[in-house]
Structures are given as structure tokens and as C-alpha cells.
C-alpha positions as CSV (number, residue, x, y, z in Angstrom):
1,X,-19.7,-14.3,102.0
2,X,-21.0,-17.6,100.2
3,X,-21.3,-17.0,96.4
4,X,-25.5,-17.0,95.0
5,X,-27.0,-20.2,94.1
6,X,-27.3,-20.9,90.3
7,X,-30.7,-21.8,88.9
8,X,-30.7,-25.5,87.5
9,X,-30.0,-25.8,83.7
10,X,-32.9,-26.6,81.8
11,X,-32.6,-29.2,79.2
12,X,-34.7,-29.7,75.9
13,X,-36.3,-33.1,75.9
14,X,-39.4,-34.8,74.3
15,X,-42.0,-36.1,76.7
16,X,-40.7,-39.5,78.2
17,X,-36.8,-38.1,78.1
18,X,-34.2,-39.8,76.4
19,X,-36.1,-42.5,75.1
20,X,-38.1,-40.5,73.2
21,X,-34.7,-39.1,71.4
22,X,-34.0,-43.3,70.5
23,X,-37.4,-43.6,69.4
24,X,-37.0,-40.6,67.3
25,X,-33.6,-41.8,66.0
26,X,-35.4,-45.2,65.3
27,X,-37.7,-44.2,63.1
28,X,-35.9,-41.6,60.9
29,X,-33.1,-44.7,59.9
30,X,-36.1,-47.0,59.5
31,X,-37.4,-44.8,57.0
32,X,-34.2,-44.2,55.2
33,X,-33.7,-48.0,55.1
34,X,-36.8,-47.9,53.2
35,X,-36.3,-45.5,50.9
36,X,-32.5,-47.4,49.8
37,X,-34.6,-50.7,49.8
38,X,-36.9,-49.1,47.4
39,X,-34.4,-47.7,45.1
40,X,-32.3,-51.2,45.1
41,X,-33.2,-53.1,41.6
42,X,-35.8,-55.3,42.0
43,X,-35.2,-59.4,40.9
44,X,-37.7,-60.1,38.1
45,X,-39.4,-63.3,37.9
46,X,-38.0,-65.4,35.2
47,X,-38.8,-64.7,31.4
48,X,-38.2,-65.8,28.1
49,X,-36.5,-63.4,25.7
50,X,-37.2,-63.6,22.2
51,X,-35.3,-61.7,19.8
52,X,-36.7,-62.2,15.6
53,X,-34.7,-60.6,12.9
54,X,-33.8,-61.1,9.4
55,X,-37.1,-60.0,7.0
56,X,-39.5,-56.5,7.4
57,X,-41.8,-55.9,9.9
58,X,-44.8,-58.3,10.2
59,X,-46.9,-59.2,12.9
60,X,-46.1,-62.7,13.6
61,X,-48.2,-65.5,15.3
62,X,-46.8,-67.9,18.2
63,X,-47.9,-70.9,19.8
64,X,-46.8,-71.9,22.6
65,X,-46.6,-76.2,23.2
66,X,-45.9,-78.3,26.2
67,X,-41.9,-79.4,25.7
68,X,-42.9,-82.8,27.4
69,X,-43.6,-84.5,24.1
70,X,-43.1,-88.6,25.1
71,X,-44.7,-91.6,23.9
72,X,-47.8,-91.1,26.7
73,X,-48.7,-87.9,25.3
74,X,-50.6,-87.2,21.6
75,X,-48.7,-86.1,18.7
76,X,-49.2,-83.3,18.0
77,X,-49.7,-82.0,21.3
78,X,-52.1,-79.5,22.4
79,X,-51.3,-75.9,22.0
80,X,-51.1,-73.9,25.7
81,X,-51.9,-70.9,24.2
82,X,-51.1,-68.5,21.0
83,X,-50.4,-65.0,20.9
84,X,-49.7,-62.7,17.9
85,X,-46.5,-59.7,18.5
86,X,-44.9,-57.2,15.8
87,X,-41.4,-57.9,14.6
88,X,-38.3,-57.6,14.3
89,X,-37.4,-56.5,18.0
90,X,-37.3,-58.3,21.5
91,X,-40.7,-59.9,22.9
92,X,-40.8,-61.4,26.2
93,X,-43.0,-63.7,27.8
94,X,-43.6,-65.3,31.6
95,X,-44.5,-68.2,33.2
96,X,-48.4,-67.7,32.1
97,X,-47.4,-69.1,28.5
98,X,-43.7,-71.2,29.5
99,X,-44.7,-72.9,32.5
100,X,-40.9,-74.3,33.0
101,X,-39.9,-75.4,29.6
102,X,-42.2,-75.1,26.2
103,X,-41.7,-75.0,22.2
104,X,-42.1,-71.9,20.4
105,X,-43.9,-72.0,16.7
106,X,-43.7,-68.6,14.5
107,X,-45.7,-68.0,11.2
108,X,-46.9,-65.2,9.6
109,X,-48.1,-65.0,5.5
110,X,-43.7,-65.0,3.7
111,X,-42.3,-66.2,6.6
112,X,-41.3,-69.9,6.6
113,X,-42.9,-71.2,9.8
114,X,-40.4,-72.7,12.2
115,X,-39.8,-73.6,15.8
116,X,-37.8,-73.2,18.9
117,X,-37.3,-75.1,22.4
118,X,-37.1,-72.8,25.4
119,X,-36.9,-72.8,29.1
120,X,-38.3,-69.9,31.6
121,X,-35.0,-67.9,32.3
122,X,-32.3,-69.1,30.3
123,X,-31.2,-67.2,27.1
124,X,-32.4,-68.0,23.7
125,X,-30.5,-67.4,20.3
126,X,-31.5,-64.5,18.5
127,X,-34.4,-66.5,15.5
128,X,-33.4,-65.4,12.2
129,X,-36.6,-64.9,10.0
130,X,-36.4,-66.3,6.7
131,X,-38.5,-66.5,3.6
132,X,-40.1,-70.2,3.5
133,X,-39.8,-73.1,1.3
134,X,-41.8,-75.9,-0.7
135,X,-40.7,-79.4,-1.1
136,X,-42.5,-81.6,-3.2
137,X,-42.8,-85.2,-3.7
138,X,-45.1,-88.7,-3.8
139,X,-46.9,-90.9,-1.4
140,X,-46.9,-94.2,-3.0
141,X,-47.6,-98.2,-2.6
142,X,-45.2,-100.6,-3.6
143,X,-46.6,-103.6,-4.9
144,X,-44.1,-106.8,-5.8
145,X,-43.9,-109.3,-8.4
146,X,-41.9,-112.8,-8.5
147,X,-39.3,-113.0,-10.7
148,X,-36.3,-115.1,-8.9
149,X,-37.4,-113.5,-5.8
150,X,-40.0,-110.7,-4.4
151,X,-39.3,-107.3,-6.4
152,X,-40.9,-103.9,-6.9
153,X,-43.4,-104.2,-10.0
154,X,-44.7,-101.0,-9.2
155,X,-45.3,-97.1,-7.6
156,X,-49.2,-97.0,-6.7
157,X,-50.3,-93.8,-5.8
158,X,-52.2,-92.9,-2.6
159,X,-54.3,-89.7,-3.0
160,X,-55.8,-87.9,0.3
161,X,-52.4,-89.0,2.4
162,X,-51.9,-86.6,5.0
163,X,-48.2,-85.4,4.9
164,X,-47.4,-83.2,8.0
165,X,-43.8,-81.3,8.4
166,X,-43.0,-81.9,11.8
167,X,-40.5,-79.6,13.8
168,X,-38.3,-82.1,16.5
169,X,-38.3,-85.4,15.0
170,X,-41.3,-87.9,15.4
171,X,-42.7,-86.4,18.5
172,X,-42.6,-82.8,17.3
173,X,-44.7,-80.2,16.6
174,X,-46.9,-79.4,13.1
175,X,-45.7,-76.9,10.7
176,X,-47.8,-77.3,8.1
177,X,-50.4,-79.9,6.3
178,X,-51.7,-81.0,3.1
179,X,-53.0,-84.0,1.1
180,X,-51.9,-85.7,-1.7
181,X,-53.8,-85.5,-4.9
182,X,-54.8,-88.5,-7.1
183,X,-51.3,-89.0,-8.7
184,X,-50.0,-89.3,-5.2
185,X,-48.4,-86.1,-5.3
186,X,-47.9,-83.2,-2.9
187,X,-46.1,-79.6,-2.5
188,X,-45.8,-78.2,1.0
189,X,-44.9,-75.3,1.4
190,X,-45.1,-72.3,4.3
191,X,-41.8,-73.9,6.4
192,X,-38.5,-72.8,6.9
193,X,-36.3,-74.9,5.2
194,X,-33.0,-74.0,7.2
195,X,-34.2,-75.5,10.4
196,X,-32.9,-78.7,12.1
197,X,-34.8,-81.6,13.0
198,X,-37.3,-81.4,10.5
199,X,-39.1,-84.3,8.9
200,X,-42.6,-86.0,7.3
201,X,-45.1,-87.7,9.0
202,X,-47.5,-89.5,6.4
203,X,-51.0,-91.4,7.0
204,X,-53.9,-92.9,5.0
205,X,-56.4,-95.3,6.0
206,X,-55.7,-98.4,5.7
207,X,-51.7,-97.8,6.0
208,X,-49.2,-98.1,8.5
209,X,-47.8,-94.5,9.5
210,X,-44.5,-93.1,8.1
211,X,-41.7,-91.3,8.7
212,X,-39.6,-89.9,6.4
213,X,-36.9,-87.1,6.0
214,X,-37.2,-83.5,4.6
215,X,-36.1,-83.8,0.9
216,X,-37.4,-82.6,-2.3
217,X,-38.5,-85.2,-5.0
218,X,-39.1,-87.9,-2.1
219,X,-41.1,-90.8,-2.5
220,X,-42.8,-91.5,0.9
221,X,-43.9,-95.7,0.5
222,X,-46.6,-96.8,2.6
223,X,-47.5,-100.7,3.7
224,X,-50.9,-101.7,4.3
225,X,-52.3,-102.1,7.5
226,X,-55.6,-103.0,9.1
227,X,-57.9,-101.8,11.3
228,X,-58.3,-102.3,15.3
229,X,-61.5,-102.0,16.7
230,X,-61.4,-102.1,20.9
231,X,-63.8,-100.9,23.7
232,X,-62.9,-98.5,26.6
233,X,-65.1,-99.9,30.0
234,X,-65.0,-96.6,31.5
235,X,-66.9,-95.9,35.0
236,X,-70.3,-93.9,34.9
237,X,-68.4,-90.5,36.1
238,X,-65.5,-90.6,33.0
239,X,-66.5,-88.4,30.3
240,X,-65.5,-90.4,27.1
241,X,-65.7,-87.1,24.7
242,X,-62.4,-86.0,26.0
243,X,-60.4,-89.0,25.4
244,X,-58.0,-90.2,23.1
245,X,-55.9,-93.9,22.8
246,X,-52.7,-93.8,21.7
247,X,-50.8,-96.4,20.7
248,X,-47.2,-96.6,22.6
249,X,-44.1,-95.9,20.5
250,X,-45.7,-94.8,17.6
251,X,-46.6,-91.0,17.8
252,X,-49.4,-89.9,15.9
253,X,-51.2,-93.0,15.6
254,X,-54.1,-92.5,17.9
255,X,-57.8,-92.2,17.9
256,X,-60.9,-91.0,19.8
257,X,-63.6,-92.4,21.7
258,X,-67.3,-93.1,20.5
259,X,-70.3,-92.6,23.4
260,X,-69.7,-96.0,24.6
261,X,-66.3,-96.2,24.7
262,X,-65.5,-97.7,21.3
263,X,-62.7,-96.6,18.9
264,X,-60.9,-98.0,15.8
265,X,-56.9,-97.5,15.4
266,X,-55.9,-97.2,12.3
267,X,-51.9,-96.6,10.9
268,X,-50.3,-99.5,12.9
269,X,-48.1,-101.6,11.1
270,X,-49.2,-105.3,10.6
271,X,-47.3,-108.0,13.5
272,X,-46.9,-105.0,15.9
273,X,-48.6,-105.2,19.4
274,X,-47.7,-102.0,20.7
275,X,-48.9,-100.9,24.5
276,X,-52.0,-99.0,24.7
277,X,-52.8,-95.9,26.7
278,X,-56.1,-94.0,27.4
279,X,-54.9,-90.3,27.3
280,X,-57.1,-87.9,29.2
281,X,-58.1,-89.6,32.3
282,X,-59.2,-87.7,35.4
283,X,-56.5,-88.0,38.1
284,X,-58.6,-90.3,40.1
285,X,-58.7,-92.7,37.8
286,X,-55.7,-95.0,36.0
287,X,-55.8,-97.9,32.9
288,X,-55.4,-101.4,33.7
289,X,-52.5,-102.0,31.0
290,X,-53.2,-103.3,27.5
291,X,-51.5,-104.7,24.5
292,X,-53.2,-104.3,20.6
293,X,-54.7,-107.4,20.1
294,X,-58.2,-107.7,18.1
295,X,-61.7,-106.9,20.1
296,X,-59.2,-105.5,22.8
297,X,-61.0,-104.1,25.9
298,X,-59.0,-101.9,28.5
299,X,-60.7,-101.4,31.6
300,X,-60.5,-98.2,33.4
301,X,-60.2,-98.2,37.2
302,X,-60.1,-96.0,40.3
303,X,-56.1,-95.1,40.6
304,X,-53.9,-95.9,43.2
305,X,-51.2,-92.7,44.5
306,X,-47.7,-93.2,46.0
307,X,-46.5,-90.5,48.8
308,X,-43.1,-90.4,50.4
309,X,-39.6,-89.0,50.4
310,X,-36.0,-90.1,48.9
311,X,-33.1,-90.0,51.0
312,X,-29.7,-90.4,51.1
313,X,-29.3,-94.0,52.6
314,X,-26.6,-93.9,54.7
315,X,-27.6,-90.7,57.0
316,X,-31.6,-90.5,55.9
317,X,-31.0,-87.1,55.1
318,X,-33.7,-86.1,52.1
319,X,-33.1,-85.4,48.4
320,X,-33.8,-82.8,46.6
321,X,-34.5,-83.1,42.8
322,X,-34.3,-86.8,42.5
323,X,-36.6,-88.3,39.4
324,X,-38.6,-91.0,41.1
325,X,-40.5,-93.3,38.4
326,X,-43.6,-96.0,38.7
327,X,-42.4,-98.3,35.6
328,X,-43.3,-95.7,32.3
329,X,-46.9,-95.1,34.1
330,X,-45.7,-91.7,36.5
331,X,-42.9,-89.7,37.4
332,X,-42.2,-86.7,39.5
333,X,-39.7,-85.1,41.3
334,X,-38.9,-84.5,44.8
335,X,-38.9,-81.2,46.4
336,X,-36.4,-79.9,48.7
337,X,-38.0,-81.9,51.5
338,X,-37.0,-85.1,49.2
339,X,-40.6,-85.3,49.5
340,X,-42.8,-86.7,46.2
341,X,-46.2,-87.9,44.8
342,X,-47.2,-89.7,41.8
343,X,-50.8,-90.4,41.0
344,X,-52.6,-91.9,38.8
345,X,-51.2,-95.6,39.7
346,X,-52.9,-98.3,38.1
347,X,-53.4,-101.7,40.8
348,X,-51.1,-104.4,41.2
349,X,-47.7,-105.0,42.3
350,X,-45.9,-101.5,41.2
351,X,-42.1,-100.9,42.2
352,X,-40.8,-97.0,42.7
353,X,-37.8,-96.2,41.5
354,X,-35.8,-92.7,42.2
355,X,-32.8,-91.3,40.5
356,X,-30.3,-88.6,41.4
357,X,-27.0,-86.8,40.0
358,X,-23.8,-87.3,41.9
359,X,-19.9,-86.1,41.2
360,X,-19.1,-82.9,39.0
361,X,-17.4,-83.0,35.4
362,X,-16.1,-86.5,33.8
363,X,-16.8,-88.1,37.3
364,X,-20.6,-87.2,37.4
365,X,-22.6,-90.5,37.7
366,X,-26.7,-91.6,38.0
367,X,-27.2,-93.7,41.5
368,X,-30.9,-95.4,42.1
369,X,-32.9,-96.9,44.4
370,X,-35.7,-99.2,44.6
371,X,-39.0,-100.0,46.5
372,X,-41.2,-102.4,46.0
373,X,-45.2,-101.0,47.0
374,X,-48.4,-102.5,46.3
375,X,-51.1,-101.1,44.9
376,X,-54.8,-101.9,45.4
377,X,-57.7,-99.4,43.9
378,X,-58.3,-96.2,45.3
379,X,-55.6,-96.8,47.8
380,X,-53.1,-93.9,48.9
381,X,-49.9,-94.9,50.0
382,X,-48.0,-92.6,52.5
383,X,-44.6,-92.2,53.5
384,X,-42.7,-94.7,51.2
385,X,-38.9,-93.9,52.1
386,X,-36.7,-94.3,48.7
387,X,-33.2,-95.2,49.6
388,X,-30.3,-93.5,47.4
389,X,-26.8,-94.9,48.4
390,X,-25.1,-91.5,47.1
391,X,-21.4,-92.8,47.7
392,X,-19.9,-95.8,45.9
């Protein structure tokens, strides 16, 4: 007798079957990959760490500067921007007030002001707060007499110098000011005297400016100088309120512009002709150059701009990071495309000239290469090819 027919098995499935199951499977990992993703450290943007120590608490003042301080920039520069934190302890700050690489200045009342360079996400040594210091001294004017030759007769004093204590050498930043009285004499004080690189930068009209070291009892001599009185012809669209010429090579001597472009620089020592440069210019618009030489006009015209890429010139393959220069007028950098741009080109025959690394260690070397462009007025130039040979 044949055996009863079983009923089918039922099985349990989502609507759509097995796929449904996958689906299901699918989702729940997704969401636990989420979940680990989110509870994975995140990478923080770089910083700068500063760590102050060494005195009580105090709330203490910083300035932030632009660490691009060159012969084409003023001197003092600028400030970026200032903020004021509570010390001793860590403070840290992003790329809204060290945008790459920027100098630091701290003050506060009993703290000698001071300084430090930094660079957005590299480590900084922990500033040691210390109590500041005064150093005194004389701004003077040798005047000679004849006797078997040219000798020093005489100390004049110079009251109302300016004597600056500058942090980095002669393009550094200002720690603190004062003038000297009508013996000549001066006492500055406010500046921590442990620091490195600092030094004085004196002026008076009618003298050249000077340099001079950080030492107590110092006499600072100053040589007359004269006067330079020049023109700017600037274009109906260039504000001249917001420039400044600086004299090349000699940081802090510099001056502004009058309404019609007019300006008188003083500080420059007699027989120098020093290069001129009109700092402040719009991008569109470049200098024709200029040495110092009396009644001296510099004409301001519409600027010329240089596109294009380095590469390496065997294969043409692009490089990345490469300085490319226009004489001492621009520079930039190329991106990882080897790509680059410099602006601000005055007319004329201009050649571009890019650098690059090569090697490791003792063997690491500089290679270049040249190429010759020009320039007329408001022209762009695209796609000027750089040729690096990388290999000897």
C-alpha cells in the first residue's frame, strides 16, 4: 500500500526570497562599517602648538606676521592678525592665523617681548617666559677734523632718532620703539634679552639708516644723507593711498605716496642707487623697473602673467614643487601637475627660471632650467614648458 504524501515544507523568507536575506545582510555590515569608521580617530588639520612657561599666569598678547620677510616686502611687515590667550599652558592655533609659515610675537606688561618662527604642523620648542630687559645707549654724528689725516673731532648728538629692537636680523619684526632725547640718548626696554638674532635699527631725517647690534652702552653713528624726491605715474584705476616705495636691499627705508603719486625717501646712504619697488600694486598691474636717481619717475603699467608647467626633460613627465622665478620680480611653485603661474610681470624680454631638489643626504644637489618668454602689457602667456634635466 503506497505510503501518504507529505505536505511540502514551508520555508520562512522575506518577500523577493533569497535576495532579500543579501539585501538584509548588506545593510546590517554597512552600518557596522559605519559605526567602526566613526569611532576610528579622526586626522586633524594641521596646527601650531605653543607651549609658554617660565613666569605667573598673565594673559599674554600675540601677533601673528607673514615669515616671507625679503627685500620686496616692507619692514616691518604688516601684522595678519593678533590675538590675546592666558598662560602658562598649551595654546594652539590653525591655518586662519599661520597660513603655511608665520612669526610669532609675545608681550604682555613684565614679560620681555620676544619672538618665534613657526610653520603649520611641525613642533615648536616649549617658549620660556622671562622677565624683560633695558639696554641703553647713544645715537650720535661723527664729525672729523684734519690733523695728518681725516680723524674723529667729535660725538654730536641726534635727538628724536628712532631706535627699533628688531627680532630676526634686518628684515625682522619690531619689539619695541623709542626716541632719543637731546643728549642723543636712549633706554629701551620691554624685550627679552636672552633671545637670538636680535639687533637695532636706527633712523633720523636727514641720515642714512643703521644697523647695529644689541649691547648695552652702544654708540649707534649715523652719516648724513639727502633727500629723494620721485613721482609714481600711476593709471586712473590705482589707488595711491595704499602704496608704499621701498628701496631694494635696504629694509626699512621706505616711504608713502602723496595724491599724485609723489614721495620723498629719506635714510639712503649718499653714492647708493639702490632698485626701487612700488609695494601694494593690484595684481593687474606691475612697475617698469627703476634705479634711485634724482626727479626719478617710475611708471606703472598693466602686468604681464606667465602660465605653464616644469618637467623633467628627458621623459616630460611634470614636477612637483619646483621654485620657478621671473628674475627677483615673481616666484611660485608648481603643483603636483608641475603646473605654475606668476603674475604681476612687468613688459620686456623676461626669462623663467625653475629649480628642483634631486639626490638624498651628502649627494643632494639644485638642477635648473631656463626659458626665455616675452612679455608685452596685459598679455597672458600660456603653457610655457620649463625643462629640468633631473639626471647629470
Amino acid at each position: 500500500m503506497p505510503e501518504p504524501r507529505r505536505p511540502p515544507r514551508r520555508h520562512h523568507t522575506l518577500p523577493g526570497g533569497r535576495r532579500s536575506w543579501w539585501l538584509l545582510v548588506a545593510v546590517l555590515l554597512a552600518l557596522a562599517a559605519l559605526g567602526a569608521w566613526r569611532l576610528l580617530p579622526r586626522a586633524r588639520p594641521p596646527e601650531v602648538v605653543l607651549e609658554f612657561h617660565g613666569l605667573p599666569a598673565v594673559d599674554l598678547e600675540l601677533t601673528f606676521f607673514p615669515d616671507r620677510l625679503a627685500f620686496t616686502a616692507p619692514s616691518p611687515p604688516p601684522a595678519l592678525a593678533r590675538t590675546t590667550v592666558a598662560v602658562p599652558g598649551r595654546v594652539r592655533f590653525g591655518a586662519d592665523l599661520v597660513p603655511g609659515e608665520a612669526i610669532v610675537r609675545y608681550a604682555a606688561p613684565g614679560i620681555g617681548a620676544g619672538y618665534r618662527h613657526v610653520r603649520l604642523g611641525e613642533p615648536v620648542a616649549p617658549i620660556v617666559l622671562r622677565a624683560p630687559g633695558t639696554v641703553a645707549g647713544r645715537v650720535v654724528e661723527p664729525t672729523g677734523a684734519w690733523a695728518f689725516g681725516w680723524r674723529c673731532a667729535e660725538l654730536r648728538p641726534v635727538a628724536g632718532a628712532e631706535v627699533l629692537v628688531m627680532g630676526g636680523g634686518e628684515h625682522g619684526i619690531e619689539l619695541a620703539r623709542v626716541r632719543s632725547d637731546q643728549d642723543g640718548r636712549f633706554a629701551i626696554g620691554g624685550v627679552d634679552l636672552g633671545l637670538d638674532g636680535l639687533g637695532l635699527r636706527v633712523r633720523a631725517p636727514g641720515f642714512a639708516l643703521a644697523h647695529a647690534p644689541l649691547r648695552a652702552g652702544l654708540d649707534v653713528p649715523l652719516a648724513r644723507s639727502a633727500a629723494h624726491r620721485g613721482r609714481v605715474r600711476l593709471p586712473p584705476e590705482v589707488d595711491p593711498g595704499s602704496l608704499r616705495v621701498l628701496a631694494r636691499g635696504l629694509p626699512g627705508v621706505e616711504a608713502g605716496l602723496a595724491p599724485d603719486g609723489g614721495f620723498v625717501l629719506d635714510h639712503v646712504p649718499d653714492g647708493l642707487r639702490p632698485r626701487l619697488l612700488v609695494h601694494g600694486l593690484p595684481p593687474a598691474w606691475a612697475q617698469l623697473p627703476a634705479l634711485l636717481q634724482p626727479e626719478l619717475e617710475i611708471d606703472v603699467v598693466a602686468a604681464a602673467t606667465v602660465r605653464g608647467r616644469v618637467v623633467e626633460a628627458a621623459t616630460g613627465e611634470p614636477l612637483a614643487g619646483a621654485l620657478v622665478l621671473c628674475g627677483d620680480t615673481a616666484a611660485a611653485r608648481s603643483d603636483a601637475s608641475g603646473r605654475f603661474e606668476l603674475v604681476q610681470l612687468p613688459p620686456g624680454p623676461a626669462t623663467i627660471e625653475a629649480k628642483v631638489e634631486v639626490g638624498t643626504g651628502r649627494r643632494r644637489t639644485t638642477r635648473s632650467g631656463t626659458k626665455a618668454v616675452p612679455l608685452r602689457r596685459g598679455e597672458t602667456v600660456d603653457e610655457v614648458l620649463v625643462p629640468i634635466a633631473t639626471e647629470p
